[in-house]
C-alpha positions as CSV (number, residue, x, y, z in Angstrom):
1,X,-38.4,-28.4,-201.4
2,X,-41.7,-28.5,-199.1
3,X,-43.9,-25.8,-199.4
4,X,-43.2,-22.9,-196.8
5,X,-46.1,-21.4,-194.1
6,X,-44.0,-18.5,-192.8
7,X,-44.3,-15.2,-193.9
8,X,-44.2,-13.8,-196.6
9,X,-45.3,-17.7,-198.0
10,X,-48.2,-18.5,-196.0
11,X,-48.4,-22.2,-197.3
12,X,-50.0,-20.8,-200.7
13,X,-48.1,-22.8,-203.7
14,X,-47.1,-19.8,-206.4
15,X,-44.3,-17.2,-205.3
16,X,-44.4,-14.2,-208.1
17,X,-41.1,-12.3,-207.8
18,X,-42.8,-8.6,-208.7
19,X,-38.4,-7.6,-209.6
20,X,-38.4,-10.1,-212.5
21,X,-41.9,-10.6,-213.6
22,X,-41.8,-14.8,-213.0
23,X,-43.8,-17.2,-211.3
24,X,-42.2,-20.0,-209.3
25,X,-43.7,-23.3,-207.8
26,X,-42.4,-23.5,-205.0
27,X,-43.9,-27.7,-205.0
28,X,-41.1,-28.2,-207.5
29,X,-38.7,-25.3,-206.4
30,X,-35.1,-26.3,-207.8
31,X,-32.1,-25.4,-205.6
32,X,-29.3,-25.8,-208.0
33,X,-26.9,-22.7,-208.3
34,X,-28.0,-20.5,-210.8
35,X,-31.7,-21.8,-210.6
36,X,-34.9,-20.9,-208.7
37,X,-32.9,-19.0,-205.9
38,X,-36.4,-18.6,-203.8
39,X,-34.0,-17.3,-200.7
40,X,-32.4,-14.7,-202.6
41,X,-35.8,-12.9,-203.3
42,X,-36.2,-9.7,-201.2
43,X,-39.7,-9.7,-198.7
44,X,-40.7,-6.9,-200.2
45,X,-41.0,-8.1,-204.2
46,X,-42.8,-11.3,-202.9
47,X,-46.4,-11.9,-204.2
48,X,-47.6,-15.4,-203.5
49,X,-50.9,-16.9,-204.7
50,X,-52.7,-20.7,-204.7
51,X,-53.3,-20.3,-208.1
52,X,-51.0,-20.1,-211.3
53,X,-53.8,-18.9,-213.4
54,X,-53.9,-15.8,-211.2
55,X,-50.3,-15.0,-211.6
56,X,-50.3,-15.2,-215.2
57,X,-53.7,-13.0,-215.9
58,X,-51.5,-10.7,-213.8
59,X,-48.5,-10.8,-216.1
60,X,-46.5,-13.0,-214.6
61,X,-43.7,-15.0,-216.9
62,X,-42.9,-19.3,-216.1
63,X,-40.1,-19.7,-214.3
64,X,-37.4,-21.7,-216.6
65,X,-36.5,-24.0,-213.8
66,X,-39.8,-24.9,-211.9
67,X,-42.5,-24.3,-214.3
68,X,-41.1,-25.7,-217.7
């Protein structure tokens, strides 16, 4: 997948789903059933960052698909 610059995204590389407590890349987002799912995630529990670091100091959990 290519990273997205339309909101909420705003070309910044980490999408934190604040629902499930993970971190996805979305540089290596996969698109299988039953995996990443980035266009299932509600607007509202979107927090995106440039940085991973900054998603895990706040709590953040690896996705299992993008981030193993």
């Amino acid at each position: 997948m290519t990273r997205r610059f339309n909101y909420p995204y705003s070309g910044k590389r980490y999408l934190a789903n604040t629902n499930t407590n993970q971190v996805h890349d979305l540089n290596n987002e996969q698109t299988g059933e039953n995996e990443c799912q980035i266009d299932e995630i509600k607007h509202e529990h979107i927090k995106m960052y440039d940085n991973l670091f900054l998603a895990h100091r706040d709590k953040y959990q690896d996705c299992d698909y993008c981030l193993k």
